[in-house]
LOGU-652618 format. One record per atom (N, C-alpha, C): x negated, y, z; residue in one letter. Coordinates in steps of 0.05 Angstrom, whole numbers, plus 5000, padded with zeros to 4 digits. Layout:
BEGIN
XYZA/...
//
This chain:
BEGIN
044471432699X/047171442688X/048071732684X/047871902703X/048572202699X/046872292672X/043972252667X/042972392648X/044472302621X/044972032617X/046472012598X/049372102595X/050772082612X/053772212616X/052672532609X/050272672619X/050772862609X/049872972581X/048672732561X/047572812535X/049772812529X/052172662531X/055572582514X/056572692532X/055473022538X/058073182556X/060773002568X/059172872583X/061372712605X/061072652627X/062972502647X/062172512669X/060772322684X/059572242699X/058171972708X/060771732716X/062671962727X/065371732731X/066771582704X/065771722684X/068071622658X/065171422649X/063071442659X/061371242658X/060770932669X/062271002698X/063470782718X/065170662705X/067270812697X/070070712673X/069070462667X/066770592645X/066470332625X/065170152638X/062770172649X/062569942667X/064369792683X/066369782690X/068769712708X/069669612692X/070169662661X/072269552641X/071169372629X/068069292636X/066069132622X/065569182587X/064669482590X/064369512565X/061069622567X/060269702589X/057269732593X/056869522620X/053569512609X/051869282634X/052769402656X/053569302681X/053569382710X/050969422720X/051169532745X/049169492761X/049569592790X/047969612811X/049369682832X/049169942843X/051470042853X/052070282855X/049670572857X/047770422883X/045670682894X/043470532879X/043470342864X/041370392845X/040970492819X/038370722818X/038470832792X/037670622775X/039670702750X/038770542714X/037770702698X/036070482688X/034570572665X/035770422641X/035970562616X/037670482594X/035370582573X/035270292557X/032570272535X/034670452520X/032870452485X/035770652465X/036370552458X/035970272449X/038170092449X/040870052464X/040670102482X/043470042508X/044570372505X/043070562497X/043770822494X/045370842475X/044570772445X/046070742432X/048570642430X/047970402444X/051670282456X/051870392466X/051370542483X/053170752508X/054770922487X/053071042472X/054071252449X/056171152434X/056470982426X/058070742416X/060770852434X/059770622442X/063270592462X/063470862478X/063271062481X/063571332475X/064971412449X/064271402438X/064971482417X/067771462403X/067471122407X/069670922402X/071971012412X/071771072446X/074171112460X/074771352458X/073971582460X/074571882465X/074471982427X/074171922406X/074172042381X/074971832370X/075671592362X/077571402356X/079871402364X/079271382393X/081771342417X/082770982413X/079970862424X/079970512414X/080870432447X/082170252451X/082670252477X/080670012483X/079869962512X/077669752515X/077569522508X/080169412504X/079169162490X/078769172461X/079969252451X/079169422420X/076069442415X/075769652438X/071969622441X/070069412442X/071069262469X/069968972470X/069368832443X/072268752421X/071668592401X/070368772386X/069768962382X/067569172357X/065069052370X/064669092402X/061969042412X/060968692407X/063968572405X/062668302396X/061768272373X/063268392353X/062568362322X/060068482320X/058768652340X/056768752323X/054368542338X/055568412360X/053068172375X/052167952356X/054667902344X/054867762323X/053167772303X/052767892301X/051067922271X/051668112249X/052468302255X/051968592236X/050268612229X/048968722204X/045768742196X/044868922216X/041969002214X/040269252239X/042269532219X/041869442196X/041569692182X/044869782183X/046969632184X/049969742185X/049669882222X/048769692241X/048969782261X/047270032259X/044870162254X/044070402255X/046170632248X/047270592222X/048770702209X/051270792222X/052770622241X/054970672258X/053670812278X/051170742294X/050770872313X/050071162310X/048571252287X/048171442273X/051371732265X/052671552254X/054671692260X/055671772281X/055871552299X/056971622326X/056271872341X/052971872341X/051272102345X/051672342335X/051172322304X/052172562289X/054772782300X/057772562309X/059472682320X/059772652348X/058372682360X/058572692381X/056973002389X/054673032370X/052673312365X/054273572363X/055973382340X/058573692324X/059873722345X/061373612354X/063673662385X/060773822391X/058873822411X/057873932422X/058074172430X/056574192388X/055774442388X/058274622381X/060774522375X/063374652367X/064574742405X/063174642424X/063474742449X/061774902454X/059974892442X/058075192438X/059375482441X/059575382415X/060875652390X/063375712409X/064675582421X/067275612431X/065975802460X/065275742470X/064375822495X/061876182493X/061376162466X/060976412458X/062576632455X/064776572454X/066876712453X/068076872464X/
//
C-alpha cells in the first residue's frame, strides 16, 4: 500500500481512507498487499476522481459501478490513461516547484 500511495504522492493513510469508504478492496491491517495493475489502475482512478475532480465517495462508488458494468476495455483504458497522464503533470509541476 505505501509503494502505491507513494507513486500518487500520497499518503498510506489517505489510502486507508478509501478502503474504509469502500472504494478500494480491504484487507487486514499488518498484512502486506499486493495490487495486480488492474486494481492499480483503480487505485489511480479513485485517486484521481477524489483529489482532481473533487468526486466525493459515493460519487466514486457509482463511476466504479458503471465501469463494473460494462464500459468497453478500450473507454476504461482511456479514463485510466488520463487519470495517469494527470496525475504525472501534478507530479512533475511539484518538481519544477521544488526547484525553486
Amino acid at each position: 500500500m505505501s509503494a502505491v500511495a507513494e507513486i500518487l504522492k500520497t499518503k498510506p493513510r489517505t489510502m486507508r481512507m478509501y478502503e474504509e469508504r469502500g472504494l478500494l478492496p480491504g484487507g487486514h491491517e499488518k498484512e502486506k498487499k499486493l495490487y495486480s495493475l488492474e486494481e492499480i489502475d483503480r487505485i489511480m482512478l479513485v485517486h484521481y476522481l477524489a483529489t482532481h475532480e473533487r468526486i466525493n465517495a459515493n460519487g466514486i462508488r457509482f463511476i466504479l459501478k458503471l465501469l463494473d458494468w460494462g464500459i468497453t476495455q478500450e473507454a476504461k483504458e482511456a479514463l485510466f490513461k488520463e487519470a495517469q497522464e494527470l496525475i504525472e503533470k501534478e507530479s512533475m509541476a511539484e518538481i519544477k516547484e521544488g526547484d525553486l
